[in-house]
C-alpha positions as CSV (number, residue, x, y, z in Angstrom):
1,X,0.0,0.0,0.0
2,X,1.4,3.7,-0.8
3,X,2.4,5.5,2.0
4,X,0.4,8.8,2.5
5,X,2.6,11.3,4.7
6,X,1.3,14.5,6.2
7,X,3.1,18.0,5.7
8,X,1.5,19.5,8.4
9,X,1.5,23.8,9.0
10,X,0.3,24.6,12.3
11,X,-0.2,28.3,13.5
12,X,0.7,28.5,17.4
13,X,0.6,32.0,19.2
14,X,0.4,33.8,15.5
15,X,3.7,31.7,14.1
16,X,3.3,30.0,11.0
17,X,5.9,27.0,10.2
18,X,6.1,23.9,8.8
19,X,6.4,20.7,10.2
20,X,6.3,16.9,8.9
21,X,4.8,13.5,10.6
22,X,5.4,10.0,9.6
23,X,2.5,8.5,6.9
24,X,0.6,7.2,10.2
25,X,-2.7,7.6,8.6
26,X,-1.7,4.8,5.5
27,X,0.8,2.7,7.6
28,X,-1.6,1.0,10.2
29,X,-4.3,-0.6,8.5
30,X,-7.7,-0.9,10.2
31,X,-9.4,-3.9,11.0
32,X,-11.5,-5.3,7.9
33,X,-15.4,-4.2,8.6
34,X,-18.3,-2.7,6.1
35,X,-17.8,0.4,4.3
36,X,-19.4,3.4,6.0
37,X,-20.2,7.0,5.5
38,X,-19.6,9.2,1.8
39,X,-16.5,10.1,1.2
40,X,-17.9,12.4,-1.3
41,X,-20.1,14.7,1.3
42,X,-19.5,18.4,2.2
43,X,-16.9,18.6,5.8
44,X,-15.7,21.8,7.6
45,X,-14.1,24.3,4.7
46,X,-12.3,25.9,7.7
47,X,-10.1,23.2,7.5
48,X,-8.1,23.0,4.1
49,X,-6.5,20.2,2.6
50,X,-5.2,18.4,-0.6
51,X,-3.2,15.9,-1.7
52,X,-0.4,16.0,-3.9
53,X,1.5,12.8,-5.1
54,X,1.8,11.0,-1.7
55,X,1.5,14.0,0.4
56,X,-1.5,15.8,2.5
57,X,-0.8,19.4,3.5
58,X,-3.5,20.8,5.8
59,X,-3.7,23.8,7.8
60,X,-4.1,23.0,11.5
61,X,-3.8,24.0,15.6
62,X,-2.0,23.0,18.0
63,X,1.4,20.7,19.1
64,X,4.3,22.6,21.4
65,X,5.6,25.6,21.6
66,X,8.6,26.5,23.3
67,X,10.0,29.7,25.1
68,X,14.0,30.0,24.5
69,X,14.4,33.6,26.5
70,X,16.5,32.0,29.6
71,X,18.3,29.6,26.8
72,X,22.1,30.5,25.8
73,X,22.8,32.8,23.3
74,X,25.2,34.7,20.9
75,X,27.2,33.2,18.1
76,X,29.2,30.7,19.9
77,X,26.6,28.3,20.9
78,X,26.0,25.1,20.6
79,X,23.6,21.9,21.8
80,X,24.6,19.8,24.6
81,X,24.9,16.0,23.8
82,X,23.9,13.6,26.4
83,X,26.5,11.5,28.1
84,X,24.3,8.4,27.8
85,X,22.4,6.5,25.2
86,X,19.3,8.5,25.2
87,X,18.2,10.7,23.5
88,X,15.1,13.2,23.0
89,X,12.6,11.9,21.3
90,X,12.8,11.8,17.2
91,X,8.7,11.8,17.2
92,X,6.2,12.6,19.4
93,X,2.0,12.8,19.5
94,X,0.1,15.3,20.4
95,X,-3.3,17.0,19.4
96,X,-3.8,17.9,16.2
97,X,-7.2,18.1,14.6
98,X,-10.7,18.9,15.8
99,X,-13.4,16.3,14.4
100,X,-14.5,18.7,11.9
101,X,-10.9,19.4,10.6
102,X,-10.1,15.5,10.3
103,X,-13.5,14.9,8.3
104,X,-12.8,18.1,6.0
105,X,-9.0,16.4,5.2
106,X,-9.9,13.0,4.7
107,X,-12.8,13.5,2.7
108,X,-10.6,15.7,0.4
109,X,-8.0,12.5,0.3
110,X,-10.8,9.6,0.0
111,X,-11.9,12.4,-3.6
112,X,-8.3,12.4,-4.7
113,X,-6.9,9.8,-6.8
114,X,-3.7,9.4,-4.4
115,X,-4.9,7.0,-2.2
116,X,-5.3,3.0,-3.5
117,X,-9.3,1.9,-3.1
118,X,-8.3,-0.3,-0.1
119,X,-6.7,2.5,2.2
120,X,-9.8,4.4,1.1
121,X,-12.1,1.9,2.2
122,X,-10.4,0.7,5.4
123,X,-9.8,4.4,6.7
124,X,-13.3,4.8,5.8
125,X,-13.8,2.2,8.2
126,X,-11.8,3.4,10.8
127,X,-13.1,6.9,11.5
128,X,-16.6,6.8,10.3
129,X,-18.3,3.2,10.6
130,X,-17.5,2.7,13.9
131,X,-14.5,0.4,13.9
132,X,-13.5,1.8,16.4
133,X,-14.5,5.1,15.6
134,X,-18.4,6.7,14.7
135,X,-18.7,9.7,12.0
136,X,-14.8,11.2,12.7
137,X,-16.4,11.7,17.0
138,X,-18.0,14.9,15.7
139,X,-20.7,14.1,18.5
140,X,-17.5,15.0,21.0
141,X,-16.9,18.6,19.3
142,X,-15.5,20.4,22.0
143,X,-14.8,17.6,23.9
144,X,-11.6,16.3,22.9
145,X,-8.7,16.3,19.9
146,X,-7.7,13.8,17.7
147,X,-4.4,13.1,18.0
148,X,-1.7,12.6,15.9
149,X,2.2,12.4,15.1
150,X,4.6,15.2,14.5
151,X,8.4,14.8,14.0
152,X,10.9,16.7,15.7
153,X,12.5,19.4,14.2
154,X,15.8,18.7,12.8
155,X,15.2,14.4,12.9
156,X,13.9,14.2,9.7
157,X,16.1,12.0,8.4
158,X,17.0,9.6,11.7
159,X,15.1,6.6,11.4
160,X,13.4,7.0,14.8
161,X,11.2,9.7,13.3
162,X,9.1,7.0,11.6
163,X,8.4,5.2,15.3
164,X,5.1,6.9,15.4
165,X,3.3,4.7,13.2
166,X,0.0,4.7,14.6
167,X,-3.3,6.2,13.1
168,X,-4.7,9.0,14.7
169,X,-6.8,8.6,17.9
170,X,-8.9,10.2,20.1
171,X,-8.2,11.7,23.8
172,X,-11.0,13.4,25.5
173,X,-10.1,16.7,27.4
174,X,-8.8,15.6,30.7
175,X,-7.9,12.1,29.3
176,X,-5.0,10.0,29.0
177,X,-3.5,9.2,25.8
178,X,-3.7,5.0,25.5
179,X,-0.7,3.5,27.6
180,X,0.6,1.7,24.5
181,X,1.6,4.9,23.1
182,X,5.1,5.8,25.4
183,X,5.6,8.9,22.8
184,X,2.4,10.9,23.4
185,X,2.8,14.2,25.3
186,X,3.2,14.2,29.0
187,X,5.2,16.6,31.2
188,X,8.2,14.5,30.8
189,X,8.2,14.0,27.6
190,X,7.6,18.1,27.1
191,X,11.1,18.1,29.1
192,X,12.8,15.8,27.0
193,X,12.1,17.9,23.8
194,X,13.2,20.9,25.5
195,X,16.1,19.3,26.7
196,X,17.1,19.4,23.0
197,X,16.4,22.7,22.3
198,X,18.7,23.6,25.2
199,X,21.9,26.1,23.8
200,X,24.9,26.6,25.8
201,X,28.2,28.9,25.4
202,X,31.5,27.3,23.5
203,X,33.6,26.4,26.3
204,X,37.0,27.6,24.8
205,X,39.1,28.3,28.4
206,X,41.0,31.4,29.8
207,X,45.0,30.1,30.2
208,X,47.7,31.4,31.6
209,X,50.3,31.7,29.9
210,X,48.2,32.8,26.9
211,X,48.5,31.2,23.5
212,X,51.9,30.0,24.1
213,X,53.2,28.2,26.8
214,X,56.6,26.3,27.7
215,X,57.7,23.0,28.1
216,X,57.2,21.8,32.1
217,X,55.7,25.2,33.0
218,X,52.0,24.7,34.8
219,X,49.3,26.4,32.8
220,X,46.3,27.5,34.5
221,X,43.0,26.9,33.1
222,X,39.7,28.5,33.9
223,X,36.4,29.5,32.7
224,X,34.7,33.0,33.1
225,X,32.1,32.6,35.8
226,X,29.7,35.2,34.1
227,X,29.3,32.7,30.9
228,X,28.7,29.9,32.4
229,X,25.0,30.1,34.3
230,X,22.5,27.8,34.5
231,X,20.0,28.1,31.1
232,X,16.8,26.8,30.3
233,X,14.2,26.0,27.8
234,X,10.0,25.8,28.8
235,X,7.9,23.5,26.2
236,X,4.4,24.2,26.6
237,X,1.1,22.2,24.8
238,X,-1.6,25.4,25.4
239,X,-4.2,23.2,24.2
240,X,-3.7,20.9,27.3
241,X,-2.7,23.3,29.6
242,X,1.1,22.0,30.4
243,X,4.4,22.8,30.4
244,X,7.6,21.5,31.5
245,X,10.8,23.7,32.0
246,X,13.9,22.1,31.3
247,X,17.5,23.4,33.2
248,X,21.0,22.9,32.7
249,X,23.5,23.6,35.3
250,X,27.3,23.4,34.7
251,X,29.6,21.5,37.3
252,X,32.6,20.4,35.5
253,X,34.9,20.8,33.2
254,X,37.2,18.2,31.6
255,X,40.5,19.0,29.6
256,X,42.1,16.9,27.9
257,X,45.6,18.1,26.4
258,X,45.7,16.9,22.7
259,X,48.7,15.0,23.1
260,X,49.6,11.5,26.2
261,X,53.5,13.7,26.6
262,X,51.1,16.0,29.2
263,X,50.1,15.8,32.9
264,X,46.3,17.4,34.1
265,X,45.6,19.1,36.4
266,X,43.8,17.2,38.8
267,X,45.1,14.0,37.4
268,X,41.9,13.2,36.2
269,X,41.8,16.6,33.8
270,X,37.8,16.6,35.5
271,X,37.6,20.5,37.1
272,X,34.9,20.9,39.5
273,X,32.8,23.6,39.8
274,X,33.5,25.4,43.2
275,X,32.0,28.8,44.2
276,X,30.3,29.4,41.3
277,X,33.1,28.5,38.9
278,X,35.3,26.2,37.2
279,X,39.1,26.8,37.8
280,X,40.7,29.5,38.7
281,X,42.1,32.8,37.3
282,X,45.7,33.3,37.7
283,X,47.3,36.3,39.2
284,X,51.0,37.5,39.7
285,X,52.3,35.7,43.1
286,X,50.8,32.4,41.9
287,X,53.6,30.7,39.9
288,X,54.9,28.3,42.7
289,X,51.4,26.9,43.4
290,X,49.9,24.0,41.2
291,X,46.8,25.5,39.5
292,X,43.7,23.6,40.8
293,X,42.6,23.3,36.7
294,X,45.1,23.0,34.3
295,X,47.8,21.0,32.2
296,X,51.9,20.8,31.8
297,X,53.0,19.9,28.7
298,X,56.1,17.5,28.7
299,X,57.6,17.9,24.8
300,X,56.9,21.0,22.7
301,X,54.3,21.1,20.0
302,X,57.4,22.1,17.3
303,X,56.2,24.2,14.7
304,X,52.3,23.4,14.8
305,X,50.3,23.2,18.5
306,X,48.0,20.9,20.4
307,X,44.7,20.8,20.0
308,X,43.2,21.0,23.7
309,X,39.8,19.7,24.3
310,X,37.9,21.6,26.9
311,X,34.0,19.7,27.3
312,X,31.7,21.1,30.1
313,X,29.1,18.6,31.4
314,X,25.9,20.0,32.7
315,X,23.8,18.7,35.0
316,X,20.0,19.1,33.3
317,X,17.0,18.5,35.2
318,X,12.9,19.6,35.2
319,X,10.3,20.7,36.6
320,X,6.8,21.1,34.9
321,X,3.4,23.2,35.7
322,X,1.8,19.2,36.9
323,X,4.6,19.2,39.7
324,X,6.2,16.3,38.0
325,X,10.0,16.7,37.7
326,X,13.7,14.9,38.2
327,X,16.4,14.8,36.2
328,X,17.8,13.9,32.7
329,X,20.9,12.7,31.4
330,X,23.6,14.8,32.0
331,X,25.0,16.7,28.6
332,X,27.7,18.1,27.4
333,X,29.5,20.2,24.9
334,X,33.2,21.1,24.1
335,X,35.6,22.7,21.8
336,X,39.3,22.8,20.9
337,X,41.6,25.4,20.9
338,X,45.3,25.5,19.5
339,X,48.2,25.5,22.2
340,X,51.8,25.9,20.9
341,X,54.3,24.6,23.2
342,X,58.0,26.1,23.3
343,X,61.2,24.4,24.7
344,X,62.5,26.6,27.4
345,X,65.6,28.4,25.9
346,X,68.6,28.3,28.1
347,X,71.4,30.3,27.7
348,X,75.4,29.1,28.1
349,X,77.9,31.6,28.7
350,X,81.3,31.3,28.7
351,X,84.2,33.1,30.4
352,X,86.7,35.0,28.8
C-alpha cells in the first residue's frame, strides 16, 4: 500500500511553520469491517487540505511551543549531547485536529486519486463506521482532539522519526492518551524535547600563559564565571494546559591536552565547579602553586600546536506546571583550541 505522509503547517501563538509526521494515517491498517459513511459529502471548509502525489498538506492548531528567552545565546553556541544512550525523542503525539478538521482532510483525500481503493475503504472504516471510531467523533466537538504524530524538528532524516506509526486517535479533554503509546505528550516527555532545544556557550578556556606556553611550566586553566549560568528551555502544549521547563546547570569541566606527553591538572583533567566557577584565574604571586585546573606539557608542540579539548558537562533536570520533575541525562558540549608549546631556551655563557 502507498504510504500517504502528512506535511502539516500549524499556527501557534500567531507563528506559522512547517512541520512533517510520519504517513501514520496509511501505515496502520484498520481492521476489515463494512464500508461506511460518503466520502464524497460536504466537511468543515475551515479546515483545508489536498493531496499532492503521496503527500497531504493541511492547515491546523496545536502541538508545542517553546519559550527560548532563559536559553544561551550569541554566536558561539552550541547543543549539549547527552552523556548516555538516550536521546530526545525523534517523534512525538500530540493533538492535532478537531473532528471537523479530520473529516474536511480525509474526505478531500478519499476524492483524490492518491490513495489505492483499499486505504480508502479501510480508513473509511476506521473513522466513520464505527471500527472503532463513529462519524470522525464529531458528537464529541469540544470535547476532545484527535491526536496525531509530529516529528521533531531537525530528525527528519533519523530513522526513529518514523516510530510513530499509529493512526490517529482520540483523547478526550482531561484524558489519557492509551498506555501503548510511550511517545504521546506528558510533562516528561515536554522536558525531553526541551532538553534538546537547550543552547549553551563554546567552552573555549581562559590560560595562563596565553597562547603560548613552555615545556614543564604549569598552565592554568579556567572558565569565566559570568558565561557559564544555568539556562533553560519551557515547552508548553496550550491546548492541554502544560508545560515542562527544562534546566542545565554546569559543574565540570574536563580538559584533555591533545597530546599523552602531558600531565592534568587534577590527574583526572575533571575541574569541578567550586563557588560558582570552574578553575581559577591566575594572578601575579601564583607561579609556585599548582593550579587547581590545568595542564603541563612534557615535549613541545614544534612548529604546529596541540589541539586542547575543553568539554563542560551539565547537569540538566525539570520541573513542569503538573509538579512532575527529576532529572535527565547529563550533557555536554566542548571545543578545541590550538596551544603551541615552546622548549624553554637556556642560555650558556662562557668566560673570557
Amino acid at each position: 500500500m502507498k504510504a500517504l505522509r502528512l506535511v502539516v503547517i500549524s499556527v501557534v501563538a500567531g507563528a506559522t511553520f512547517l512541520c512533517s509526521a510520519p504517513g501514520a494515517l496509511a501505515t496502520q491498517e484498520p481492521p476489515g469491517g463494512s464500508l461506511g459513511g460518503d466520502p464524497g459529502s460536504a466537511g468543515d471548509a475551515s479546515a483545508s487540505g489536498h493531496a499532492k502525489g503521496d503527500t497531504l498538506s493541511a492547515a491546523v492548531t496545536g502541538a508545542v511551543v517553546f519559550d527560548r528567552s532563559k536559553n544561551g545565546g550569541g554566536r558561539s553556541v552550541g547543543s549539549v549531547t547527552s552523556t548516555t544512550s538516550w536521546t530526545p525523542p525523534a517523534c512525538y503525539y500530540a493533538p492535532k485536529y478537531t473532528p471537523k478538521q479530520l473529516e474536511s482532510q480525509m474526505r478531500q483525500v478519499w476524492m483524490s486519486s492518491s490513495p489505492s481503493h483499499e486505504w480508502a475503504l479501510k480508513t473509511q472504516n476506521y473513522f466513520v463506521n464505527g471500527d472503532p471510531y463513529k462519524d470522525f467523533n464529531k458528537d464529541q466537538e469540544g470535547k476532545g482532539y484527535w491526536w496525531d504524530s509530529y516529528v521533531t524538528e531537525g530528525r527528519e532524516a533519523d530513522p526513529a522519526s518514523q516510530d510513530c506509526d499509529k493512526m490517529p486517535f482520540w483523547v478526550k479533554d482531561g484524558g489519557a492518551p492509551p498506555a501503548d503509546t510511550p511517545q504521546a505528550i506528558s510533562p516528561e516527555l515536554l522536558a525531553q524535547l526541551a532538553y534538546a532545544e537547550i543552547r549553551v556557550p563554546s567552552t573555549t578556556v581562559e590560560l595562563a600563559p596565553r597562547n603560548v606556553t613552555k615545556v614543564n611550566l604549569p598552565t592554568w586553566a579556567w572558565l569565566e564565571s559570568a558565561k557559564f549560568k544555568p539556562v533553560s528551555v519551557t515547552a508548553s502544549v496550550p491546548l492541554l494546559g502544560i508545560s515542562a521547563t527544562t534546566t542545565a546547570e554546569p559543574v565540570s569541566l574536563r580538559i584533555r591536552p591533545g597530546t599523552g606527553d602531558a600531565v592534568t591538572y587534577p590527574a583526572s583533567g575533571e575541574c569541578q565547579i567550586h563557588d560558582g566557577r570552574i578553575g581559577e584565574p591566575y594572578v601575579r604571586g601564583n607561579a609556585d602553586r599548582t593550579p587547581p585546573c590545568g595542564v603541563k606539557y612534557l615535549r613541545s608542540s614544534e612548529s604546529g600546536a596541540y589541539k586542547l579539548q575543553a568539554t563542560v558537562t551539565w547537569k540538566i533536570s525539570w520541573t513542569s506546571t503538573t509538579g512532575q520533575g527529576g532529572d535527565l541525562p547529563p550533557g555536554t558540549f566542548g571545543t578545541d583550541q590550538d596551544v603551541v608549546v615552546q622548549e624553554v631556551q637556556s642560555v650558556n655563557r662562557s668566560s673570557e
